[in-house]
C-alpha positions in Angstrom: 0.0 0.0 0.0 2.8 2.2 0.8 4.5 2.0 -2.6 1.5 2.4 -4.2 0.6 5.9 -2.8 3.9 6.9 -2.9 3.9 6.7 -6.7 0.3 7.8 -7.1 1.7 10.7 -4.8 4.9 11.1 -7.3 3.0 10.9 -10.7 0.5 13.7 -9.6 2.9 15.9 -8.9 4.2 15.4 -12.4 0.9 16.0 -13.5 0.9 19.2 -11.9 4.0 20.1 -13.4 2.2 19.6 -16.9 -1.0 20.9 -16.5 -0.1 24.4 -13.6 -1.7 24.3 -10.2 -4.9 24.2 -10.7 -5.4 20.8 -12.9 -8.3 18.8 -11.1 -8.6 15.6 -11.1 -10.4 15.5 -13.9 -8.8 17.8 -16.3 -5.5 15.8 -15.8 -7.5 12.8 -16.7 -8.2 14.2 -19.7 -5.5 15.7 -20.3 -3.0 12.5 -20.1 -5.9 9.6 -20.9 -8.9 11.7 -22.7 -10.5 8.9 -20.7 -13.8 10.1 -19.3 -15.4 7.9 -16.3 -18.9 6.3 -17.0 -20.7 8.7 -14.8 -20.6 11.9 -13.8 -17.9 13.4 -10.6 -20.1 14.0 -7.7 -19.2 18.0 -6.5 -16.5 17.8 -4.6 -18.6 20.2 -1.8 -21.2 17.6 -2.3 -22.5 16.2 1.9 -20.2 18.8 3.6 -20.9 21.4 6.1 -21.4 24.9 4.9 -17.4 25.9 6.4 -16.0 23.1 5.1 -17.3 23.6 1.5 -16.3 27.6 1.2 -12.5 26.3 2.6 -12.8 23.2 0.0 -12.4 25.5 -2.9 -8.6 27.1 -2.2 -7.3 23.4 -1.8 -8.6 22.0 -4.9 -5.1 22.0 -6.7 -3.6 20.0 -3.5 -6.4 17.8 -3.6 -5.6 17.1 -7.2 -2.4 16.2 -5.9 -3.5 13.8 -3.2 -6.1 11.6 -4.6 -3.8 9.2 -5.3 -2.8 8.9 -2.1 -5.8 9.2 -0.9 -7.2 6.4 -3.6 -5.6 3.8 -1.1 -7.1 5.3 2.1 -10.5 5.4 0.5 -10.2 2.1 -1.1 -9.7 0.0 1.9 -13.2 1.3 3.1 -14.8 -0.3 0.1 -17.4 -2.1 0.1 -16.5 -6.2 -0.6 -19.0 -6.1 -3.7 -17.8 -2.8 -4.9 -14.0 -4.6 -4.7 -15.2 -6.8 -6.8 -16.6 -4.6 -9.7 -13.5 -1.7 -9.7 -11.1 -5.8 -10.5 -13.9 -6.8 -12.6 -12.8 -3.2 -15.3 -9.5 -3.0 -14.3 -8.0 -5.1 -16.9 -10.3 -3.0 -19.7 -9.5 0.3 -17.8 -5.9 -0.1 -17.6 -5.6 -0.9 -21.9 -8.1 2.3 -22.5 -5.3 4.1 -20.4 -2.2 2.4 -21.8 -3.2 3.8 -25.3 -4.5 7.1 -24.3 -0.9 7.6 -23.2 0.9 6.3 -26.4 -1.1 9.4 -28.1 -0.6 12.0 -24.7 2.3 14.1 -23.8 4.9 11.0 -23.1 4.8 10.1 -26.6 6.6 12.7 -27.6 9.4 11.8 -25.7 9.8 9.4 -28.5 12.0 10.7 -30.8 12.9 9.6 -34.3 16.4 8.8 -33.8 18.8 8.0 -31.1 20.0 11.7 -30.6 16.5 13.1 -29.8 15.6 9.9 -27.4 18.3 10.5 -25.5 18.0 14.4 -25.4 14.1 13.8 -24.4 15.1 11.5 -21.5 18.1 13.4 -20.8 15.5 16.2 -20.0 13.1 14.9 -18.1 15.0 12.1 -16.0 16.3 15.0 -13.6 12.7 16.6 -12.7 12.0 13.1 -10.3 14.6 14.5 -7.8 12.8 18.2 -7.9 8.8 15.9 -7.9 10.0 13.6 -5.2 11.3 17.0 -2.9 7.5 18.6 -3.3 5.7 15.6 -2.3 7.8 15.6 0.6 6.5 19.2 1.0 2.8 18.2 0.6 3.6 15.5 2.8 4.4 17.5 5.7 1.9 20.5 5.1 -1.2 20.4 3.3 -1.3 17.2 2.4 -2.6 16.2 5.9 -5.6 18.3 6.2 -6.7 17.6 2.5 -6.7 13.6 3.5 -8.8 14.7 7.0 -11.2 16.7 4.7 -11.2 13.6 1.9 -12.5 11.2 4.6 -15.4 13.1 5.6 -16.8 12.4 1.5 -19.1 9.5 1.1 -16.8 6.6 0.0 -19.2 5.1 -2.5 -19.2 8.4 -4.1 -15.4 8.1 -4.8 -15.6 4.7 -5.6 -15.4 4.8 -9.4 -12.9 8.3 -9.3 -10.5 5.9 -7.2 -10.5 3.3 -9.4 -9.6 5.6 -12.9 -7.5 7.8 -11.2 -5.2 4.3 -9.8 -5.4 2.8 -13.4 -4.1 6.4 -14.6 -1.6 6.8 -12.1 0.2 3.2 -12.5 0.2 3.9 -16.1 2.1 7.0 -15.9 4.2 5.4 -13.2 4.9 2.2 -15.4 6.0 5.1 -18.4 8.2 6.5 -16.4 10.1 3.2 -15.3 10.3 1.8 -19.2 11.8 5.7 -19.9 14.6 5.1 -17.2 15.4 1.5 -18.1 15.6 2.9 -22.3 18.0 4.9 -21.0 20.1 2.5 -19.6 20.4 1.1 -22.8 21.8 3.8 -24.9 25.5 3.1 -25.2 28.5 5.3 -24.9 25.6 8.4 -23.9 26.6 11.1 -21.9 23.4 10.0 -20.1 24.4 6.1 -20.0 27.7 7.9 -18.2 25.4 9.6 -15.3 23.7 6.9 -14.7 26.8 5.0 -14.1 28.1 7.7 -12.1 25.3 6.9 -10.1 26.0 3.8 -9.0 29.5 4.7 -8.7 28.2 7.5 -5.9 26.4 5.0 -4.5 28.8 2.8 -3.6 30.8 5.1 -2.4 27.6 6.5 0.1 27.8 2.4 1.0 31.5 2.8 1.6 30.8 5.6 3.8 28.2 4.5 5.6 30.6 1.2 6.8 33.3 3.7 7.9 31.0 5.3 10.1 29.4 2.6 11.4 32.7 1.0 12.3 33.6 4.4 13.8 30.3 4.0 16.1 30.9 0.3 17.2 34.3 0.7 17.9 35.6 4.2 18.5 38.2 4.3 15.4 37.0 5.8 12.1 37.6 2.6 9.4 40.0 5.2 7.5 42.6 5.5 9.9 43.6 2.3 9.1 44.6 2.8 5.3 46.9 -0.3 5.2 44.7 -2.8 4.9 44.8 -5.1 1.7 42.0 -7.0 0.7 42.1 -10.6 -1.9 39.8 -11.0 -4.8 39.2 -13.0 -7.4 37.4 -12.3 -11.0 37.1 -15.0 -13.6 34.7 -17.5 -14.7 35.2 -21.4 -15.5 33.2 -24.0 -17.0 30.4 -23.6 -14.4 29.5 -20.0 -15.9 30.4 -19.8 -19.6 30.5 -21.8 -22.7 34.1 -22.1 -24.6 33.4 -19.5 -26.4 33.5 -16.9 -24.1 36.4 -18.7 -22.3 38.8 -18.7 -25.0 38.5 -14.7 -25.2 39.9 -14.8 -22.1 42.5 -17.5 -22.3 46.5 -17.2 -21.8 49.1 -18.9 -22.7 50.8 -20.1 -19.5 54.3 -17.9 -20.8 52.5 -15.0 -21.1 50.7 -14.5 -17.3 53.5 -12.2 -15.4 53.2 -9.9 -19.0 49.4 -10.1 -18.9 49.7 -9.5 -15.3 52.0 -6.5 -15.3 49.4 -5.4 -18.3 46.8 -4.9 -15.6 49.1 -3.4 -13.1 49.9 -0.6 -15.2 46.1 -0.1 -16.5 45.2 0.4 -12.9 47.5 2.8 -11.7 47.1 6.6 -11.1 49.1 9.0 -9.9 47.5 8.4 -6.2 48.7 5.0 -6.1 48.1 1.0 -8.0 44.4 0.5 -7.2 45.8 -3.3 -8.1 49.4 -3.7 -6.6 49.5 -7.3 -7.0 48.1 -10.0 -9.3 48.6 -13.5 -10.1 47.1 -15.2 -13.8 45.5 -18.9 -13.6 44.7 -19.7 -17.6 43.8 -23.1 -18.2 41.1 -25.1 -20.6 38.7 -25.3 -18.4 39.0 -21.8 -16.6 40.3 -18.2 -16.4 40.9 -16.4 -13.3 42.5 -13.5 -11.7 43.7 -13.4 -8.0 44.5 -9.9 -6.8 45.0 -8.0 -3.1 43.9 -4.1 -3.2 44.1 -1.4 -0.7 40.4 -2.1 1.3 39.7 1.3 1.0 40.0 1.3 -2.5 38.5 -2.4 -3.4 35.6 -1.0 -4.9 37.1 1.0 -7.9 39.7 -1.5 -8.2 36.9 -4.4 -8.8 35.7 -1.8 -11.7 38.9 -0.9 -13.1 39.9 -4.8 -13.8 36.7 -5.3 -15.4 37.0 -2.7 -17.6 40.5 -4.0 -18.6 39.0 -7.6 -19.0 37.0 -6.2 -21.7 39.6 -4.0 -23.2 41.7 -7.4 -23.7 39.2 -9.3 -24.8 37.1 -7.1 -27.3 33.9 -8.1 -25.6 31.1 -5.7 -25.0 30.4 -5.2 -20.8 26.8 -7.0 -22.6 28.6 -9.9 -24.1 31.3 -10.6 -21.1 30.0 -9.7 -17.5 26.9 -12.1 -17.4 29.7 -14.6 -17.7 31.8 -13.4 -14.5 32.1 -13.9 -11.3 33.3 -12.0 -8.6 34.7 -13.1 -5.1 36.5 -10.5 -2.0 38.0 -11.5 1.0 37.1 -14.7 3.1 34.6 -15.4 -0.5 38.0 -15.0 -2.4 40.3 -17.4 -0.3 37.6 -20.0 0.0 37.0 -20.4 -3.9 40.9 -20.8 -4.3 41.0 -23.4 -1.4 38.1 -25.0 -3.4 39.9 -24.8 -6.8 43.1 -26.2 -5.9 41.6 -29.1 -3.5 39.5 -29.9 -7.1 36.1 -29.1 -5.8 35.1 -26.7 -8.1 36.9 -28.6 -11.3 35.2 -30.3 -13.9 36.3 -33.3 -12.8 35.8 -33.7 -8.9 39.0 -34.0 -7.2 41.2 -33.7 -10.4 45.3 -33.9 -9.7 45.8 -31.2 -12.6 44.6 -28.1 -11.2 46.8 -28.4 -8.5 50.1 -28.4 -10.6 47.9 -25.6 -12.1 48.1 -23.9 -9.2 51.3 -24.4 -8.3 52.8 -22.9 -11.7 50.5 -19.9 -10.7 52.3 -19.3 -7.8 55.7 -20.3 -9.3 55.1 -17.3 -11.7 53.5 -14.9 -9.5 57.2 -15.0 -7.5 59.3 -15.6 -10.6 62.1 -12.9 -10.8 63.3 -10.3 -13.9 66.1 -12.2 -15.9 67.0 -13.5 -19.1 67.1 -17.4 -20.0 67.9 -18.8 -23.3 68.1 -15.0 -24.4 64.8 -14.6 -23.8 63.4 -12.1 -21.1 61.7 -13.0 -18.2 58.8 -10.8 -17.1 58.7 -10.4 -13.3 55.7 -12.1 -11.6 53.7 -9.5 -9.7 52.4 -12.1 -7.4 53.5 -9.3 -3.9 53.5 -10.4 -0.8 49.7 -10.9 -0.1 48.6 -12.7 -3.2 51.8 -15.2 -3.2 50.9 -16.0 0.3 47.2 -17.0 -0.5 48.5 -19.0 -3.3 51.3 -21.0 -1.3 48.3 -21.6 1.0 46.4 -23.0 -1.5 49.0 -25.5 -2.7 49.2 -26.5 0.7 45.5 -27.5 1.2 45.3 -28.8 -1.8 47.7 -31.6 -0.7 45.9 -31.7 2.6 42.4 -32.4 1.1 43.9 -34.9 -0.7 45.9 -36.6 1.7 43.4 -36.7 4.5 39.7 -37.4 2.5 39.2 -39.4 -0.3 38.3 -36.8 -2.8 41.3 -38.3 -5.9 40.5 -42.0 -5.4 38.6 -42.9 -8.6 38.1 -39.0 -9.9 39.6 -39.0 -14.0 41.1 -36.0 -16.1 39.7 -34.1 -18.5 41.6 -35.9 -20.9 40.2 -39.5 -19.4 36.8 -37.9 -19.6 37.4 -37.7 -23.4 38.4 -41.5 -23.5 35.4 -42.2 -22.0 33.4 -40.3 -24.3 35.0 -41.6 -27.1 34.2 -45.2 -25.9 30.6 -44.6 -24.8 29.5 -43.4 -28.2 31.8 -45.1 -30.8 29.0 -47.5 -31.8 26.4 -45.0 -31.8 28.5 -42.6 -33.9 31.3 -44.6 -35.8 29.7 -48.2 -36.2 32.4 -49.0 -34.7 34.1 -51.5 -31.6 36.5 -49.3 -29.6 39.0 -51.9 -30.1 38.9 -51.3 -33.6 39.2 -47.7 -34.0 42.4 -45.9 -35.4 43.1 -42.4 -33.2 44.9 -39.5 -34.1 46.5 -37.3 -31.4 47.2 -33.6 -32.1 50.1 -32.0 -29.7 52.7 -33.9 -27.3 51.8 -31.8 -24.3 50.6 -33.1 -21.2 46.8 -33.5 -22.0 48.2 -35.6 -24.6 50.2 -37.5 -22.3 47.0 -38.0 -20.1 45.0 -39.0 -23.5 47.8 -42.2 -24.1 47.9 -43.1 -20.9 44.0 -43.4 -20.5 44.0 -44.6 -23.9 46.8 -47.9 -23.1 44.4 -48.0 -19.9 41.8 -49.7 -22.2 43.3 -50.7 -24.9 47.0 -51.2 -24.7 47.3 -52.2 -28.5 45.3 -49.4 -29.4 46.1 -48.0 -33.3 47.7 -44.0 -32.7 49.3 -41.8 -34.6 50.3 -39.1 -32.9 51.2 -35.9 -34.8 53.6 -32.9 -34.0 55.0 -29.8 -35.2 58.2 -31.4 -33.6 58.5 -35.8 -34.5 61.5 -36.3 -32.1 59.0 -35.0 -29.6 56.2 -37.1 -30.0 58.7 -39.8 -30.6 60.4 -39.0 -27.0 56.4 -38.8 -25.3 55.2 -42.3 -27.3 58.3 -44.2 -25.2 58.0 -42.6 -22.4 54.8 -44.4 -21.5 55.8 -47.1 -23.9 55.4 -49.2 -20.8 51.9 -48.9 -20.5 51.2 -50.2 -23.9 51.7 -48.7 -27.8 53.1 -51.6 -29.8 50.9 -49.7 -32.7 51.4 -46.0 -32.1 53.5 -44.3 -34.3 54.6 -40.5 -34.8 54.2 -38.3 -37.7 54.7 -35.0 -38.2 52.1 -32.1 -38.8 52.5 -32.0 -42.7 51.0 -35.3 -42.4 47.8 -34.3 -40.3 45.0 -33.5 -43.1 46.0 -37.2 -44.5 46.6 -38.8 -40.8 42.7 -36.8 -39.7 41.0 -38.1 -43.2 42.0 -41.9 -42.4 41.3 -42.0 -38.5 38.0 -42.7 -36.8 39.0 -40.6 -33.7 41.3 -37.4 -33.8 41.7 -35.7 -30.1 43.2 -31.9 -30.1 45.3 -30.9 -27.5 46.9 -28.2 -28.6 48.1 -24.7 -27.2 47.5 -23.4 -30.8 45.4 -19.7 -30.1 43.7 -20.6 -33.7 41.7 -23.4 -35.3 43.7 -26.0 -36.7 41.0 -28.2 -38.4 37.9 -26.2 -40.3 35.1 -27.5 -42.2 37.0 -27.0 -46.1 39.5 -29.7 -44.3 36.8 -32.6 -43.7 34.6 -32.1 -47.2 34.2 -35.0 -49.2 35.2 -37.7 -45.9 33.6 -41.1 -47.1 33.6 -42.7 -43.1 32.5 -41.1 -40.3 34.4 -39.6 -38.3 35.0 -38.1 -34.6 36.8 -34.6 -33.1 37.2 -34.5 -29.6 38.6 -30.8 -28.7 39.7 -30.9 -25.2 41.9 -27.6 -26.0 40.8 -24.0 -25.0 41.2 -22.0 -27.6 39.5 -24.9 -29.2 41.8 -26.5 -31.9 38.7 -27.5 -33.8 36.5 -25.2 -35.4 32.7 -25.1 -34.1 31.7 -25.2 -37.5 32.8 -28.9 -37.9 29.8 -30.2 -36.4 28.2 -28.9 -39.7 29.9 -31.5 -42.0 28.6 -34.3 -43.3 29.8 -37.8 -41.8 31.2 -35.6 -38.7 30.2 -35.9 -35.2 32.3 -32.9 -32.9 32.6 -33.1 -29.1 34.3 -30.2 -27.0 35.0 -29.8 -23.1 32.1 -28.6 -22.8 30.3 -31.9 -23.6 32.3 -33.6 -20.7 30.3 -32.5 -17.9 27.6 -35.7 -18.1 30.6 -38.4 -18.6 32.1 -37.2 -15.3 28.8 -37.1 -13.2 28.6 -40.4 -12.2 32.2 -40.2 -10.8 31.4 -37.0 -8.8 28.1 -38.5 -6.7 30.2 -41.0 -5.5 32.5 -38.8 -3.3 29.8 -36.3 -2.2 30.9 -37.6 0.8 34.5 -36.8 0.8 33.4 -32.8 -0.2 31.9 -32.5 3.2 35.3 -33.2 4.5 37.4 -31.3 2.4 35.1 -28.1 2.9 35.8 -28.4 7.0 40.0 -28.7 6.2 38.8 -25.4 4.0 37.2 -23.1 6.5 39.8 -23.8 9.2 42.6 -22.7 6.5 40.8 -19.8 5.2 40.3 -18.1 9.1 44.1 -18.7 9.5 44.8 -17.0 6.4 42.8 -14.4 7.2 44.4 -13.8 10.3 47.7 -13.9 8.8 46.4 -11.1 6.1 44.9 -8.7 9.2 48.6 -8.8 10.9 50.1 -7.7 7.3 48.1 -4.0 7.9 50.5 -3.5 10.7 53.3 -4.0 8.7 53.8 -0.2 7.6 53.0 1.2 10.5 55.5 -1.0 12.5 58.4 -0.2 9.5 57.4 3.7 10.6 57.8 2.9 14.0 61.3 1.3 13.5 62.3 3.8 11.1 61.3 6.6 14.2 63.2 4.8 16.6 67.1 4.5 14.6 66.6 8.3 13.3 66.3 8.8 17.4 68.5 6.8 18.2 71.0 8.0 15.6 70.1 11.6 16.9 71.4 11.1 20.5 74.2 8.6 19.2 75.5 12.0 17.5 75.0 14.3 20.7 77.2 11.5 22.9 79.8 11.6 19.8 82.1 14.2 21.8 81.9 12.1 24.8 82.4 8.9 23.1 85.3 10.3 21.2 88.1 8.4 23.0 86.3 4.9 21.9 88.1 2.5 20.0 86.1 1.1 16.6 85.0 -1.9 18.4 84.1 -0.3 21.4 81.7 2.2 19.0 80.0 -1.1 17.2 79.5 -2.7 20.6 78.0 0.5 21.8 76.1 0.7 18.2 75.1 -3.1 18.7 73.6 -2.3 22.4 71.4 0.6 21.4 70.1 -1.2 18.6 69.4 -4.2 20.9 67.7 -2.2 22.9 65.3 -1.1 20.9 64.3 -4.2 19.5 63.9 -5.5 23.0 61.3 -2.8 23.6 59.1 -2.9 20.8 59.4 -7.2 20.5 56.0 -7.2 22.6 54.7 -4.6 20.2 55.4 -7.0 17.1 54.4 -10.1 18.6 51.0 -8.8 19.7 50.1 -8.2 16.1 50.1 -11.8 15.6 47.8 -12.6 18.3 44.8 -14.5 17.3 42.0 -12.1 17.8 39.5 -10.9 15.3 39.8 -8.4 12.2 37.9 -5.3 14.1 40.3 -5.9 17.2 42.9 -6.1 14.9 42.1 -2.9 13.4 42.0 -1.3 16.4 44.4 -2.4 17.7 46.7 -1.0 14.7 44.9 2.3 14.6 46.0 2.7 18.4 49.8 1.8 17.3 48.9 4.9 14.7 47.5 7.5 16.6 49.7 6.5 19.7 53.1 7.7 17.8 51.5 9.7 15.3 52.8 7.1 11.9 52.5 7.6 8.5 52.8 4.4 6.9 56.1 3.1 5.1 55.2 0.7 2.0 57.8 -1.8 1.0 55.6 -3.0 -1.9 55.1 -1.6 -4.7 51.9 0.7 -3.7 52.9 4.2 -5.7 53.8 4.6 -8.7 56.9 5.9 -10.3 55.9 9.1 -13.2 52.3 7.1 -13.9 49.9 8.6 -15.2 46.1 8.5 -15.1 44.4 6.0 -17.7 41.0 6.9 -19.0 38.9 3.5 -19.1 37.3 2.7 -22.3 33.4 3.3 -22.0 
C-alpha cells in the first residue's frame, strides 16, 4: 500500500508540473488519458458542512495532488461487492489508459532517432529529484488536512474516481520506469555515463556508511587504518560460460607475469596501484584472476579490472559480464581453497589443477632475468597474493591426503576416453578396439590421452602428430610401458591425410587458432569423430556442420564425469571443513600484514632517534676505539628491539579483524605514523588512464 501511494503521490505531482496548479482531477485525466469515467464526478462540496465547503475551494489544486494517495485510504473502506466490480474493469480500464498515453504528452518523448531519445530522457529524468522533494512538501503540510477533509466524503461516491484515477496513475508510473530503463540502454551516452556515475556514488555512500558505522561500534574511524589489503578473485570457469566466451579470455601459461603487469599498469594513477598485485590462472577449463587491493579502494579496483578484461578481450560489458564472477575477501580465499583441492573442477577431485596452481604461484614470484636470451617478465604475485597462493597448494595436498576426494576421480583428458568409448558404436559403427586415433600435440593433456587410452586398450592403433616428431617420438616411449606396440609418430605436414583416415582425432593443442575447419573434412567417405579438449578450441565449431562428422568439445564432458562426482559427495563434506579452518588462518595472517607499515614507521622513528642522541654523545664517546663504538652501536640497537618485540608479537595474536584494526589504529595515533610501503603501492611518473566506456 505504501509504494503504491507513494507513486500515485509522485506521478501527480508530475501531473501538476504539466497541467499548472490548478489541474483537477479530472482535467488531468483528460488531459494524459482523454478517458472520461462512466458517470458523472459527484461536486466535490457535495455532503459537507457549509465551512467546510467555502474552505474546500482554495485546496482543490492540492487535492488534485492527493487523490492518489488518498485512492488507497479510501479504497480499503470499500465495500466487498464494490472490490469486486472496480477488479472486474481493471484489466479494460488499464488498456483504454495504456493507449491514451501512447497518443498523450509522453509520446513525444519518443523521438525519431537515437540523438532526440536520449536528449528527451536526458530532460526529463532529472525533474524526479525536484517531484520527489514537493511531495515531501505536501507531505508534511497540506497534504494532511486535504486527506482529514477527503474522509469526511461519502466513499461510494469516490468509488469509481478511485478506481480511474489508480489505473491512470500506474500507467504514468509504469512510463516512467520503461523511460529510465531505455535509457540505460543507450550506449556510450553522456546520459548512459550519469547513470553510471550513479551507482559509482552510490557505492561510495555504502563505503561511507561502513566507515561510520565501524567508527560507532568501535571508537576508530575505518580510514585510519589505510593499510589494509583486501584478496579478490574475478574469472569464470566452466560452471559459468561456454568455450566461447572462455577462449576470449584464455592465456598462454608464458604470457601471465606480461598479462599481469598489463593490468598493473592499467590500474594505476598518480594516487597510487588500485591493483598492486596479481597472479594469472589460464587453463582449458577456466580463467581467473587473484589480486590484493588497498580495502579502502576495493571497490574501484573491482571496476577498473573489469574494464581492462573487456579492453583485452574485445567483448562488450553485454557480451562478457553475465559470464563473470566476482569473489573478496574470506569469498576469495575460500574459492581458491576449493579450486586447488578440485572441488570446483570439472572433474571432482582432479590432480591437474593443483600443478595448475602451483605454476601460478611459481610465476606470480618468478624474478626479472634472461634465459635462453629470452626475457623474463617479473611475476607481480607481492606479498599478499603469493601467500594465498602458497596456502592454497598446501590444502590442496591436505584435502587430498586426509579425504578421499582423488581415489577414482579421472582427467579431462580420461573424460574424453570415456566419451569416445561410450559413443563409438552409436556414432562410428564401430568396436573401440577397432578404431584408429589421431592425437594432435605432445603436451601433457596428450600425455593424459595415451595413458587413458593404453588403460583400455594397450594395442590401441595411434598416430600421434607434432609440429616437432623427435618429440612425439620421446612422449610415445616414455609411456611405452603402458602399452603402444601400434602407435606411431608423424609429423604435422602429415595431419589433413593422418585426420581423413582416422575414426578418432583428439586436439590438444596450445595453438590460439583453429587448426582443423570444415573446407578440411569435405568430401570424408567414413564417419568420423573430433574431440577438442583444447581452450582456444583447436577445432572449429563449425565442424559439427559436416557431413559424416560428429564434434565433441569440453564442454560436452560435464555428463561423462557425473557419475564419478556422486560417489564422493561424501569426501566434499570433509574437504570443505580442512577449507574453513585454512581460510580463518589465512585471514588472520592477512589482518597482521596491515600493521606491517606502521611497525616499519615505528622502526624507522626509533634508529633516526637513536642515531640523533648517538650523535649528541659523539664528543663524549670520542676516545672509543672502533669496536668499542659497534658494541655501543650493537647495544642501542638491541635495545630497541627489546622494547618494541612485545609490540610486534601482539600483532600476531589471534583475535578478530575489528580488534585487529584497532588495535593498529591505536599503534597509529599512539606515535603519530604515517605508513612506510615496502611493496610496490605508488607509482613511479604514472599517469592517469581513461577506461574505455
Amino acid at each position: 500500500m505504501s509504494s503504491l501511494m507513494g507513486k500515485q503521490m509522485g506521478a501527480f505531482v508530475h501531473l501538476t508540473e504539466l497541467g499548472g496548479p490548478a489541474v483537477s482531477m479530472r482535467g488531468a485525466a483528460n488531459a494524459v488519458g482523454r478517458h472520461q469515467p462512466s458517470t458523472p464526478l459527484p461536486s466535490p462540496a457535495a455532503g459537507l458542512p457549509e465551512r467546510d465547503a467555502g474552505e474546500l475551494p482554495q485546496r482543490l489544486a492540492s487535492a488534485s495532488l492527493a487523490v492518489g494517495l488518498c485512492a488507497g485510504f479510501a479504497a480499503s473502506g470499500l465495500t466487498r461487492g464494490a472490490a469486486r466490480r472496480q477488479r472486474a474493469g481493471r484489466t479494460k480500464r488499464a488498456a483504454n489508459v495504456n493507449e491514451a498515453i501512447e497518443k498523450s504528452s509522453v509520446a513525444p518523448l519518443v523521438g525519431q532517432d537515437t540523438d532526440s531519445v536520449e536528449s528527451s530522457i536526458a530532460n526529463f529524468v532529472p525533474k524526479i529529484h525536484a517531484l520527489q522533494s514537493q511531495a515531501e512538501l505536501l507531505r508534511s503540510g497540506e497534504l494532511r488536512d486535504v486527506i482529514n477533509t477527503m474522509k469526511s466524503l461519502r466513499k461510494t461516491e469516490l468509488g469509481s474516481v478511485f478506481g480511474e484515477v489508480d489505473q491512470l496513475l500506474c500507467a504514468l508510473v509504469d512510463a516512467i520506469h520503461s523511460l529510465r530503463d531505455s535509457a540505460l540502454t543507450i550506449r556510450n551516452s553522456e546520459l548512459r555515463e550519469h547513470f553510471k556515475k550513479l551507482d559509482r556514488d552510490a557505492k561510495d555512500w555504502v563505503s561511507e556508511t561502513e566507515k561510520s558505522a565501524v567508527k560507532t561500534l568501535t571508537g576508530y574511524a575505518a580510514d585510519e587504518v589505510d593499510t589494509m589489503m583486501e584478496v579478490h578473485v574475478i574469472g569464470l570457469s566452466h560452471q559459468t560460460a561456454p568455450v566461447e566466451v572462455r577462449e576470449k579470455l584464455a592465456v598462454a601459461q608464458d604470457a601471465w607475469n606480461r598479462y599481469a603487469q598489463d593490468l598493473i599498469e592499467y590500474a594505476s594513477t598518480p594516487n597510487g596501484y588500485l591493483v598492486p598485485e596479481v597472479a594469472v590462472l589460464s587453463t582449458c577449463n577456466r580463467f581467473e584472476l587473484y589480486f590484493a587491493t588497498p580495502e579502502l579502494k576495493k571497490f574501484p579496483a573491482i571496476e577498473t579490472v573489469h574494464a581492462f578484461l573487456r579492453h583485452s578481450s574485445g567483448l562488450s560489458a553485454e557480451e562478457l559480464d553475465p559470464y563473470l564472477f566476482t569473489h573478496s575477501g574470506d569469498a576469495a580465499t575460500n574459492h581458491l581453497f576449493e579450486v586447488s583441492s578440485g572441488l570446483d573442477s570439472l572433474v571432482l577431485g582432479e590432480a591437474q589443477i593443483l600443478a595448475q596452481v602451483k605454476a601460478c604461484h611459481e610465476h606470480a614470484i618468478q624474478k626479472a632475468g634472461v634465459k635462453d636470451d629470452q626475457e623474463i617478465v617479473a611475476g607481480a604475485g607481492g606479498k599478499i597474493v603469493a601467500k594465498m597462493l602458497n596456502a592454497g597448494i598446501r590444502i590442496g595436498k591436505l584435502v587430498r591426503t586426509r579425504t578421499k576426494i582423488g581415489k577414482g576421480s579421472v582427467s579431462v583428458s580420461s573424460a574424453a576416453v570415456e566419451l569416445m568409448m561410450a559413443r563409438a558404436l552409436a556414432d562410428l559403427r564401430k568396436h573401440s578396439a577397432n578404431l584408429h586415433v589421431c592425437i594432435v600435440g605432445a603436451g601433457k593433456m596428450s600425455r593424459l590421452l595415451l595413458i587413458a587410452l593404453f588403460s583400455k586398450n594397450p594395442d590401441i592403433k595411434i598416430t600421434l602428430v607434432n609440429r616437432s616428431v623427435e618429440k612425439a617420438e620421446a612422449l610415445l616411449k616414455e609411456v611405452s610401458a603402458r602399452g603402444g606396440s601400434r602407435a606411431t609418430a608423424a609429423g604435422l605436414e602429415e595431419l589433413l591425410d593422418t585426420v581423413r583416415s582416422s575414426d578418432v582425432v583428439f586436439a590438444a593443442t596450445a595453438s590460439k587458432d583453429p587448426i582443423l575447419t570444415p573446407a578440411d573434412l569435405e568430401g570424408l567417405e567414413k564417419n568420423l569423430m573430433l574431440v577438442d579438449i583444447s581452450v582456444p578450441r583447436n577445432i572449429s565449431a563449425d565442424c559439427k556442420q559436416v557431413e559424416n562428422v560428429v564434434s565433441y568439445s569440453v564442454d560436452d564432458l560435464k555428463k561423462v564425469v557425473q557419475a564419478n562426482a556422486s560417489k564422493r559427495q561424501a569426501e566434499v563434506l570433509k574437504a570443505q571443513a580442512f577449507i574453513s579452518e585454512e581460510v580463518k588462518k589465512f585471514k588472520l595472517w592477512q589482518a597482521s600484514q596491515g600493521a606491517v607499515p606502521y611497525l616499519a614507521a615505528l622502526q624507522g622513528m626509533a634508529e633516526k632517534i637513536r642515531e640523533a642522541e648517538t650523535e649528541k654523545m659523539s664528543q663524549k664517546l670520542r676516545g672509543l676505539h672502533e669496536k668499542e663504538r659497534q658494541a655501543v652501536d650493537k647495544l642501542t640497537r638491541h635495545i630497541i628491539d627489546q622494547i618494541f618485540e612485545p609490540i610486534y608479537y601482539s600483532m600476531k595474536d589471534e583475535e578478530s579483524v575489528g580488534e585487529k584494526k584497532n588495535k593498529i589504529a591505536a599503534l597509529k595515533n599512539l606515535f603519530r605514523l604515517e605508513p612506510v610501503y615496502k611493496r610496490r603501492l605508488l607509482p613511479q611518473g604514472a599517469q592517469q588512464r581513461q577506461l574505455p566506456a
